[in-house]
C-alpha positions as YAML, in Angstrom:
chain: A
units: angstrom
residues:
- id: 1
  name: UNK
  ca: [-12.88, -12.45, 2.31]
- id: 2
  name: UNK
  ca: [-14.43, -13.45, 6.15]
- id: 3
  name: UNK
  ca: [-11.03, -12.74, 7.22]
- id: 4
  name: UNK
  ca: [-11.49, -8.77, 5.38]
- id: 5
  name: UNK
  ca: [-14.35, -8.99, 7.43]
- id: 6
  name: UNK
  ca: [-13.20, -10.55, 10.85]
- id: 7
  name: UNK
  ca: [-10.69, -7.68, 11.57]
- id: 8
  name: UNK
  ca: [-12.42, -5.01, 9.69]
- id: 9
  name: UNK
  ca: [-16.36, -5.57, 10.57]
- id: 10
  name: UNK
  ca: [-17.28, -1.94, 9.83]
- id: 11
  name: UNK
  ca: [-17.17, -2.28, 6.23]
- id: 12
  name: UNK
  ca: [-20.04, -0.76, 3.98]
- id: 13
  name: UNK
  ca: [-22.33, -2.81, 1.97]
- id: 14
  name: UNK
  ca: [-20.45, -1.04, -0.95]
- id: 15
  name: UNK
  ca: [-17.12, -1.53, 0.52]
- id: 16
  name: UNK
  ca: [-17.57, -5.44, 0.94]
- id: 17
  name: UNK
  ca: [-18.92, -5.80, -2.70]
- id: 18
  name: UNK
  ca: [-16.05, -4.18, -4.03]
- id: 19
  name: UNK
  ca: [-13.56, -6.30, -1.67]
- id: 20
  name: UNK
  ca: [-15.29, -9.54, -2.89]
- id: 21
  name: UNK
  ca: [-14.78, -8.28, -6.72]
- id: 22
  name: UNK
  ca: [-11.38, -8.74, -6.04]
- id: 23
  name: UNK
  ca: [-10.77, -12.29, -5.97]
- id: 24
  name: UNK
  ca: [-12.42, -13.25, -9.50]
- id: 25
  name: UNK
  ca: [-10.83, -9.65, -11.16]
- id: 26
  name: UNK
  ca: [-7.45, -10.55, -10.27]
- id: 27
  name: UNK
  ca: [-7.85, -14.35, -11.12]
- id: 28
  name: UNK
  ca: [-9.43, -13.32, -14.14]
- id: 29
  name: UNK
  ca: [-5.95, -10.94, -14.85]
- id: 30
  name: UNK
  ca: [-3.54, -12.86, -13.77]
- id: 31
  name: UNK
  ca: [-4.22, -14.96, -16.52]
- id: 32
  name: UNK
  ca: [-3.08, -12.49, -18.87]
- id: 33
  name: UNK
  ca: [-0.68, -10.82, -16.86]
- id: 34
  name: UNK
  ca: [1.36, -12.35, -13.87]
- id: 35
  name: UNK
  ca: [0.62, -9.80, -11.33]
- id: 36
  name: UNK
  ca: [0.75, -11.91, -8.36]
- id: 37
  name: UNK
  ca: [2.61, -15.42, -8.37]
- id: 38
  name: UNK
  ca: [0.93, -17.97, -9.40]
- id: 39
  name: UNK
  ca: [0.77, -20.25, -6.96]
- id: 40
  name: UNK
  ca: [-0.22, -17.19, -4.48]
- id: 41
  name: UNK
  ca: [-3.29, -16.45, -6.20]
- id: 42
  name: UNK
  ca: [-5.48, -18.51, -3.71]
- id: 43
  name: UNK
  ca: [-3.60, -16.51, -0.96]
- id: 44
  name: UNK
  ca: [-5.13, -13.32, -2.48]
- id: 45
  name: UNK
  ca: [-7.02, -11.99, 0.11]
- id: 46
  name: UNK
  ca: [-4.64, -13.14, 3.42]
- id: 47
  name: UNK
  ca: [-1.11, -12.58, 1.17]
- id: 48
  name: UNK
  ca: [-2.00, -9.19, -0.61]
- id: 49
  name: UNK
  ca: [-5.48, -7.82, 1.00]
- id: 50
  name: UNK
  ca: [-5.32, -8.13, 4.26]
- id: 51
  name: UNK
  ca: [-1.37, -7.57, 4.16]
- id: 52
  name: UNK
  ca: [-2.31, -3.99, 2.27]
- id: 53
  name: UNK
  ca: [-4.61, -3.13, 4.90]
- id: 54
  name: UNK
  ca: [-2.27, -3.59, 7.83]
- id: 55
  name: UNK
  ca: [-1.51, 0.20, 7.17]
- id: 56
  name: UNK
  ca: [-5.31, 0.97, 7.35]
- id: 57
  name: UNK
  ca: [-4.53, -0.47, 11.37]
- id: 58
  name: UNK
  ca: [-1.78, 1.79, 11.73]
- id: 59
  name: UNK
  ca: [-2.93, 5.04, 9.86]
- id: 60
  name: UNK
  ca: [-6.29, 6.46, 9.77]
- id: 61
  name: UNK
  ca: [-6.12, 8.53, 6.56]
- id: 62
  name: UNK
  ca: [-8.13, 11.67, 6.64]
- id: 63
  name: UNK
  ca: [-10.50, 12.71, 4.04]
- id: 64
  name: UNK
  ca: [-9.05, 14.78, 0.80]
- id: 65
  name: UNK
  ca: [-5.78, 13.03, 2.09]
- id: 66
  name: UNK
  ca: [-3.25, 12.66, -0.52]
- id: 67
  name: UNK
  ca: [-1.24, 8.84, -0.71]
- id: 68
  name: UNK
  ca: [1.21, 7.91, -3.28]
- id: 69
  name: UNK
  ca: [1.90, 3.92, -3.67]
- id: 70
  name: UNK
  ca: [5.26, 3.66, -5.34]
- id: 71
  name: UNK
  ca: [5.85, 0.96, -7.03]
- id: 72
  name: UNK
  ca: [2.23, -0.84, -6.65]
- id: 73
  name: UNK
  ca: [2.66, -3.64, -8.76]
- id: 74
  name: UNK
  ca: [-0.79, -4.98, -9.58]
- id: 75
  name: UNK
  ca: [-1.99, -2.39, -7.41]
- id: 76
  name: UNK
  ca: [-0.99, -3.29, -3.55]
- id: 77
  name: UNK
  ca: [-1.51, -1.97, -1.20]
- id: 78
  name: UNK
  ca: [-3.12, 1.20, -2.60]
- id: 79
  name: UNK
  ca: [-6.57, -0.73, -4.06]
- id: 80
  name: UNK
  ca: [-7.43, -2.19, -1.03]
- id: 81
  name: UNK
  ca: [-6.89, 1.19, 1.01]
- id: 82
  name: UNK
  ca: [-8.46, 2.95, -1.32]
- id: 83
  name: UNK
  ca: [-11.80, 0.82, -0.90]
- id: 84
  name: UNK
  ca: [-11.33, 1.12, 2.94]
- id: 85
  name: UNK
  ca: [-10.61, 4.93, 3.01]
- id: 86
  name: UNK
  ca: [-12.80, 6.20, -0.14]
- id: 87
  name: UNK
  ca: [-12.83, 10.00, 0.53]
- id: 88
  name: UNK
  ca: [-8.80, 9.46, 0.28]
- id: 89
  name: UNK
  ca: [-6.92, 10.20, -2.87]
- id: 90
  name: UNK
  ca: [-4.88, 7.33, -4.16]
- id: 91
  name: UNK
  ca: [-1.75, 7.72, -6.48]
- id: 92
  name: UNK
  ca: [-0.21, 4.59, -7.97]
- id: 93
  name: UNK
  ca: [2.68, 4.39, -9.47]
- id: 94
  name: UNK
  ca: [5.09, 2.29, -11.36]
- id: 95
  name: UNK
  ca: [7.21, 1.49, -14.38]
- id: 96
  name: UNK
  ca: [5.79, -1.46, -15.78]
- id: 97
  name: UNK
  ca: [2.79, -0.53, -18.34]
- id: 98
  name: UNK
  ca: [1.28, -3.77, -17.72]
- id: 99
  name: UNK
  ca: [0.69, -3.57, -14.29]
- id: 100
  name: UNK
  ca: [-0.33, -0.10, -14.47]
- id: 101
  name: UNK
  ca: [-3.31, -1.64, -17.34]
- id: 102
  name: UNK
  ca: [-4.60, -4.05, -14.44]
- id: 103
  name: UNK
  ca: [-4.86, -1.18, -11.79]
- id: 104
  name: UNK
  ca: [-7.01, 1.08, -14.03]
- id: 105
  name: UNK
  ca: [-8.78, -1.78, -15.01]
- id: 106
  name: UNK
  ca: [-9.57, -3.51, -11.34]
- id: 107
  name: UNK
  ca: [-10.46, 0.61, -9.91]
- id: 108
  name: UNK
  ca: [-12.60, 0.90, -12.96]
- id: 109
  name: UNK
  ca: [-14.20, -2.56, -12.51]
- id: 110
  name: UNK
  ca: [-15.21, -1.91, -8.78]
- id: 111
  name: UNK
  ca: [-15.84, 1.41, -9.17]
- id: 112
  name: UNK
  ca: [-12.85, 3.19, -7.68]
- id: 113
  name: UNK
  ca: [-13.27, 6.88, -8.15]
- id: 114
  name: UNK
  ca: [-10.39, 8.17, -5.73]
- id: 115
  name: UNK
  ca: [-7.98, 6.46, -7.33]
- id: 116
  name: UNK
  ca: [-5.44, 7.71, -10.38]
- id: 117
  name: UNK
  ca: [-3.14, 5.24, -11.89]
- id: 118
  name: UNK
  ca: [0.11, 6.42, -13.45]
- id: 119
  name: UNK
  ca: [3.12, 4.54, -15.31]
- id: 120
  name: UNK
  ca: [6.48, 6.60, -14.28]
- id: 121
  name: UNK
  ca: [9.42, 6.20, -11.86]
- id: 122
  name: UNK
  ca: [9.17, 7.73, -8.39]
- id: 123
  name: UNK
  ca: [12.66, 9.99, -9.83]
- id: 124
  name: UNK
  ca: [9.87, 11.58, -12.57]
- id: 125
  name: UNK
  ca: [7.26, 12.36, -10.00]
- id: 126
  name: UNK
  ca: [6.66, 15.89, -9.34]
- id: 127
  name: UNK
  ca: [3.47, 15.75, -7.24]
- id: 128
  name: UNK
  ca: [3.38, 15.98, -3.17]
- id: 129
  name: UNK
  ca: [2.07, 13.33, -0.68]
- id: 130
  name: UNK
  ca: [1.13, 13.58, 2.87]
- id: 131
  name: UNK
  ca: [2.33, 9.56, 2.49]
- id: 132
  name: UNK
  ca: [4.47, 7.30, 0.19]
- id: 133
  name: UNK
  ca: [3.48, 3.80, 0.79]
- id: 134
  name: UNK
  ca: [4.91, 0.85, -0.46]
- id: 135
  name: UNK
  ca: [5.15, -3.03, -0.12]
- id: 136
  name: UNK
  ca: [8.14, -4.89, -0.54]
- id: 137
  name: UNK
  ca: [9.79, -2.49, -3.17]
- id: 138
  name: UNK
  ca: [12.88, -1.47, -2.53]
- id: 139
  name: UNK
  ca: [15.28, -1.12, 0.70]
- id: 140
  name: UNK
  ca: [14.64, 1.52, 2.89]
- id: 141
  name: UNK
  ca: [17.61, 3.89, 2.31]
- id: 142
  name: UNK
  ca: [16.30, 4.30, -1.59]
- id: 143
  name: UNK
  ca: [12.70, 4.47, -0.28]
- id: 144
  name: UNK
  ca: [13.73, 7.72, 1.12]
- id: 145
  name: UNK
  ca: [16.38, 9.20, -1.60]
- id: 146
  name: UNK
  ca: [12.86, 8.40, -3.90]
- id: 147
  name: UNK
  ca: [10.12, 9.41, -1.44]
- id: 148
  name: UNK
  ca: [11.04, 12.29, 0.89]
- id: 149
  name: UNK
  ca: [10.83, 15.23, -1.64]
- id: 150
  name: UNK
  ca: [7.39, 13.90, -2.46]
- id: 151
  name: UNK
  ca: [6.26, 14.25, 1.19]
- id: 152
  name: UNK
  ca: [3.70, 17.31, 2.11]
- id: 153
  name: UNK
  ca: [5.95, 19.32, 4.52]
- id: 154
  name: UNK
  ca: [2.63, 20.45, 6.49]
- id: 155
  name: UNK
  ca: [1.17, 17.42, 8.55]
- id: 156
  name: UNK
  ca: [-2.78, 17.07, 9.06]
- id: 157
  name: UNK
  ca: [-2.48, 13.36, 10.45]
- id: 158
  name: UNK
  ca: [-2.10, 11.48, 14.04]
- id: 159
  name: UNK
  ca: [1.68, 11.16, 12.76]
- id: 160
  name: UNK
  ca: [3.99, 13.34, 10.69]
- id: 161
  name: UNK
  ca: [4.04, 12.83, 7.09]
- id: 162
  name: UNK
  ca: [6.44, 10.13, 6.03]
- id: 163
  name: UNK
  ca: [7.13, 6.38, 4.43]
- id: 164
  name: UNK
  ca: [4.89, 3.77, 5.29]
- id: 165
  name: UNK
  ca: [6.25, 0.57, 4.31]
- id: 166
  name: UNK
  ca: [5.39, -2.99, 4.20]
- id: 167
  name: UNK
  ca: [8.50, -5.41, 4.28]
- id: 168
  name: UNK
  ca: [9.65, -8.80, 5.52]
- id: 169
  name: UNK
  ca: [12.78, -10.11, 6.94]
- id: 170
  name: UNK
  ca: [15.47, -8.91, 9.08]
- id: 171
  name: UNK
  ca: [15.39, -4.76, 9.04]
- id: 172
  name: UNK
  ca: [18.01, -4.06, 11.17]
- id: 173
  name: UNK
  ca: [20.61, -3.33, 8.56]
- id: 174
  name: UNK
  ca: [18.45, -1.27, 6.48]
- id: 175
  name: UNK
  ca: [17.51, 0.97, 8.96]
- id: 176
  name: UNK
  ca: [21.38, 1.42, 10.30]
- id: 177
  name: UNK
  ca: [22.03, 2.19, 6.30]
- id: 178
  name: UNK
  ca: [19.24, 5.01, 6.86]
- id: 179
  name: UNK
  ca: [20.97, 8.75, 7.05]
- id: 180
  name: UNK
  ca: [21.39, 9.34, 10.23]
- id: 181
  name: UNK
  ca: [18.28, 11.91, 12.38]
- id: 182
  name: UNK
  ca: [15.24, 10.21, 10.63]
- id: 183
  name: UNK
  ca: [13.06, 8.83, 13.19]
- id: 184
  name: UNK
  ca: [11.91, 5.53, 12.24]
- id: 185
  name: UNK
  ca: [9.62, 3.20, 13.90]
- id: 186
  name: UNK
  ca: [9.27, -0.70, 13.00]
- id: 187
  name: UNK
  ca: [5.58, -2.35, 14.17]
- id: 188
  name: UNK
  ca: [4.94, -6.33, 13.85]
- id: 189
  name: UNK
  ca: [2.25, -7.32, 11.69]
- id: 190
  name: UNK
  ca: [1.69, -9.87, 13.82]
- id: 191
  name: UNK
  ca: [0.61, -6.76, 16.88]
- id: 192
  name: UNK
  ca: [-2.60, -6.60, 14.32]
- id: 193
  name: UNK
  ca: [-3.45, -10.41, 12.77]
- id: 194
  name: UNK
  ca: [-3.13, -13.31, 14.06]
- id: 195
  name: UNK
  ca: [-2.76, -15.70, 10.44]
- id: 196
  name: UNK
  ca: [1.46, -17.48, 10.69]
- id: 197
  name: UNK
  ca: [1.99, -15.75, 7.25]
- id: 198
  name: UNK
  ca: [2.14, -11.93, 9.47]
- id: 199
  name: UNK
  ca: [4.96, -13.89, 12.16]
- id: 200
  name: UNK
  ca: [7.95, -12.51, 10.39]
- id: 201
  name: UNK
  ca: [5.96, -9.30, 8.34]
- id: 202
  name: UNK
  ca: [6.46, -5.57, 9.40]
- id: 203
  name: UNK
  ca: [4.90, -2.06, 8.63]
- id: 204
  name: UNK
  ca: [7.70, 0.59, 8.86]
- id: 205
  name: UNK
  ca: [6.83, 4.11, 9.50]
- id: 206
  name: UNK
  ca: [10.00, 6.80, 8.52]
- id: 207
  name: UNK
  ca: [9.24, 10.39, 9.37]
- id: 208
  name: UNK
  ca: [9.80, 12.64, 6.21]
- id: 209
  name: UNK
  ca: [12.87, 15.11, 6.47]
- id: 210
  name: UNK
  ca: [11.91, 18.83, 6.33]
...
């Protein structure tokens, strides 16, 4: 949590009791349900927190904003984002029933009113974003078959609407598989913390196709 706190010192009194909820919460869940390995669990906050919130350093969501995590798992990155940007609205989606029980649960737990939790597949979504983020879901070329006609086509942020995506590794294949004319942009996680576990983490940004 002092590491929420080091590169986001702004926080609300509300907004840092709800980010110190999380570390019991999803201890207590995890239990029941593995939503995050197990031997990560005491990595919560650096591994899955702070990692979420690299977007927060990248895109300032506007109020009355529209998001759509696909895929969130146990709810990353969209619960932490949500607590940092709560005039936002938060959609999170994925398949798995189970994970989609924990979300409601942890939102309802801290009080998390912008946030709606939905089990479906991205293919069954109808709804429209100004952003699809994700973390470590999928590669990119199938990020944007399932994303893009979920994108807003009329932009209100810094950036155009697009993907916002949190993945490790070596990129450079993914983004040569991408169709060719999207503009994509790759940012170091370790540009915004300085903890080892960012060295080889990146946020990628793909500008939605109109």
């Amino acid at each position: 949590m002092e590491r929420i706190l080091h590169y986001f010192p702004d926080l609300s009194e509300k907004q840092i009791e709800q980010f110190s909820q999380l570390g019991e919460l999803y201890a207590d869940w995890n239990q029941k349900i593995n939503v995050i390995s197990r031997k990560d669990i005491d990595n919560l906050y650096i591994h899955h927190v702070l990692h979420s919130l690299a977007i927060a350093k990248f895109m300032h969501f506007i109020p009355d904003a529209e998001i759509m995590d696909l895929g969130t798992g146990g709810g990353f990155p969209g619960i932490p984002l949500a607590i940092l940007f709560p005039k936002t609205r938060f959609t999170l989606i994925d398949g798995t029933r189970k994970k989609i029980t924990v979300v409601k649960e942890v939102a309802q737990a801290i009080g998390l009113e912008n946030v709606k939790a939905l089990q479906m597949r991205a293919e069954e979504h109808k709804h429209k974003y100004d952003f699809v983020i994700t973390r470590a879901v999928a590669k990119l070329n199938m990020l944007v078959d399932w994303s893009f006609k979920l994108i807003k086509k009329t932009d209100r942020h810094i950036m155009p609407n697009g993907i916002i995506a949190l993945k490790g590794g070596n990129l450079k294949d993914e983004i040569l598989e991408l169709p060719q004319g999207n503009y994509t942009e790759v940012v170091p996680l370790e540009t915004f913390f300085e903890e080892e576990f960012f060295d080889t983490k990146f946020l990628i940004y793909v500008q939605g196709e109109y």
